[in-house]
N, C-alpha and C positions, 0 to 999 in steps of 0.2 A: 620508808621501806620500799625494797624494790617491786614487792607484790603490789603495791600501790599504784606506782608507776614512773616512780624517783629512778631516774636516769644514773643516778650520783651514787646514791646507795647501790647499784648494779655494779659499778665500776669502783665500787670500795671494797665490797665482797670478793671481783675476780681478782681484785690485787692483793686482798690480805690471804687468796686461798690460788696465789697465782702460781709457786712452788708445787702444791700438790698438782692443780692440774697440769702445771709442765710435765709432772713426775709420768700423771698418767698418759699424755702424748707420748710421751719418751716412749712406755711402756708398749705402749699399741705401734708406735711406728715403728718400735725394732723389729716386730713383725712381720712389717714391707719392705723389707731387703731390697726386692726387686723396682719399687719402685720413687725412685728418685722427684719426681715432680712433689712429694708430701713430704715435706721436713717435717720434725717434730713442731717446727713455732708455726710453720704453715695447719699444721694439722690444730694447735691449740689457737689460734687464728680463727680457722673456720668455725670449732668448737666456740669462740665468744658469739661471732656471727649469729652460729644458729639459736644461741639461748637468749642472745639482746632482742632477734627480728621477732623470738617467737613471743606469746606471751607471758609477762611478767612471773616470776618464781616466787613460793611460797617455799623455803626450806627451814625446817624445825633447828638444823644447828649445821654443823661441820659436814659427818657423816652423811645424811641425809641430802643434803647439796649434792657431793659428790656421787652419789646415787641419780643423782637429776643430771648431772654431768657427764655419769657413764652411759647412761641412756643416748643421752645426746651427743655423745662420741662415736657411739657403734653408727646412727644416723651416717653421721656426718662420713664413718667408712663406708658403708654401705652406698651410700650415696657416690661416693668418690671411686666405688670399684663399680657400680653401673655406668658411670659415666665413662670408665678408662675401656669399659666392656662393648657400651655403644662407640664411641671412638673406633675402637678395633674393629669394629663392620664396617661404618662408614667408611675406614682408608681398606677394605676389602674389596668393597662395590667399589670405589672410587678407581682400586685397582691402583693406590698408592703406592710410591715406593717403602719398604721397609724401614723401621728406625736404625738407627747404625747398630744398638743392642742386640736387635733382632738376627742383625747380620751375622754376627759370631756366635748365636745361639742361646740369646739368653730370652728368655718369655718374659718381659714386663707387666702382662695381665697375668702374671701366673698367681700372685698374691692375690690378686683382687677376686680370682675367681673361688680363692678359698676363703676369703671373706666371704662373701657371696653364699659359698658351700656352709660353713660355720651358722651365717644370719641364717638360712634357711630352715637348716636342723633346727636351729635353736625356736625359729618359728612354730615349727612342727611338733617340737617338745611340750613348746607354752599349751598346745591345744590340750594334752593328754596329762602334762603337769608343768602348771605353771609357776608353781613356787620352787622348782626346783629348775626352771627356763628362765625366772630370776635371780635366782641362785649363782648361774652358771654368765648370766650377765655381766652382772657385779662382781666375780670372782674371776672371769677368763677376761672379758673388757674392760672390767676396771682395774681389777689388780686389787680389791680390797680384800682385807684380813676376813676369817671366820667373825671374829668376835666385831668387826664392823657390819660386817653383814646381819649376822645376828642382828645387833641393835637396831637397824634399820627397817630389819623384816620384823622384829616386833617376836621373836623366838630364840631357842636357846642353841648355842653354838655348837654341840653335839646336832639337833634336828640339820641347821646349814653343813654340818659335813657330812651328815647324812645322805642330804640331797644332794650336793657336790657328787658323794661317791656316786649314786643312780644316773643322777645324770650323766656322769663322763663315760661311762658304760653304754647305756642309752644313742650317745652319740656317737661312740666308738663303732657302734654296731648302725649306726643310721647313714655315717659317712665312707665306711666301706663300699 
């Protein structure tokens, strides 16, 4: 098992569930229009990365995994739009020249910084509710169904679209 510490068992799990996570890179990277250095298999790349370096996984089945993977997705954006964000001051102060995109108008960090925007609300939500700050996890970065969600939160799929509905309101009104 990979909770164990079996190397093998890791790498038999991301391949027998390597379609779904493509699916869900896919899904987040359509997102970043703007920014080309994240392909999807880059972005499900770093996604293996972060869940091999970190510690071993305990996941109850399918769902649940993927739950543990969406987590570790938003990471690994989050992560990649602070970096493309510090980037962008250093070639400020450096007093770099511009990217050729930049030249014709297009913002490259403009995704990143609503990544950014999004992780933060979403932060902000979890203090005041957080079953509806995981709710919005699993259903806006994952892509997962009510009725996955559901079974994962351990509640019934009416309550997940419940908090679905609070929360998108919630942040509607927090990202204005």
């Amino acid at each position: 098992m990979w909770s164990d510490g079996d190397d093998q068992a890791r790498d038999d799990l991301f391949r027998s569930l390597y379609d779904d996570l493509k699916a869900l890179a896919r899904r987040e990277r359509s997102r970043l229009t703007g920014d080309a250095t994240l392909d999807t298999t880059a972005l499900l790349h770093e996604l293996y990365l972060k869940l091999a370096r970190g510690k071993p996984v305990t996941a109850n089945d399918r769902v649940h995994f993927l739950c543990i993977a969406t987590k570790a997705l938003r990471q690994v954006l989050v992560d990649h739009a602070r970096a493309r964000r510090r980037l962008k001051r250093q070639r400020e102060l450096l007093k770099m020249p511009a990217q050729p995109s930049e030249e014709i108008g297009i913002r490259i960090d403009a995704q990143a910084d609503d990544v950014l925007r999004i992780h933060n609300a979403v932060e902000k939500l979890g203090l005041v509710a957080n079953r509806q700050a995981e709710v919005v996890e699993l259903r806006f970065f994952g892509g997962l169904s009510y009725d996955e969600i559901a079974r994962a939160m351990g509640v019934t799929k009416k309550t997940v679209y419940r908090d679905w509905v609070k929360a998108k309101a919630w942040l509607r009104k927090e990202l204005r």
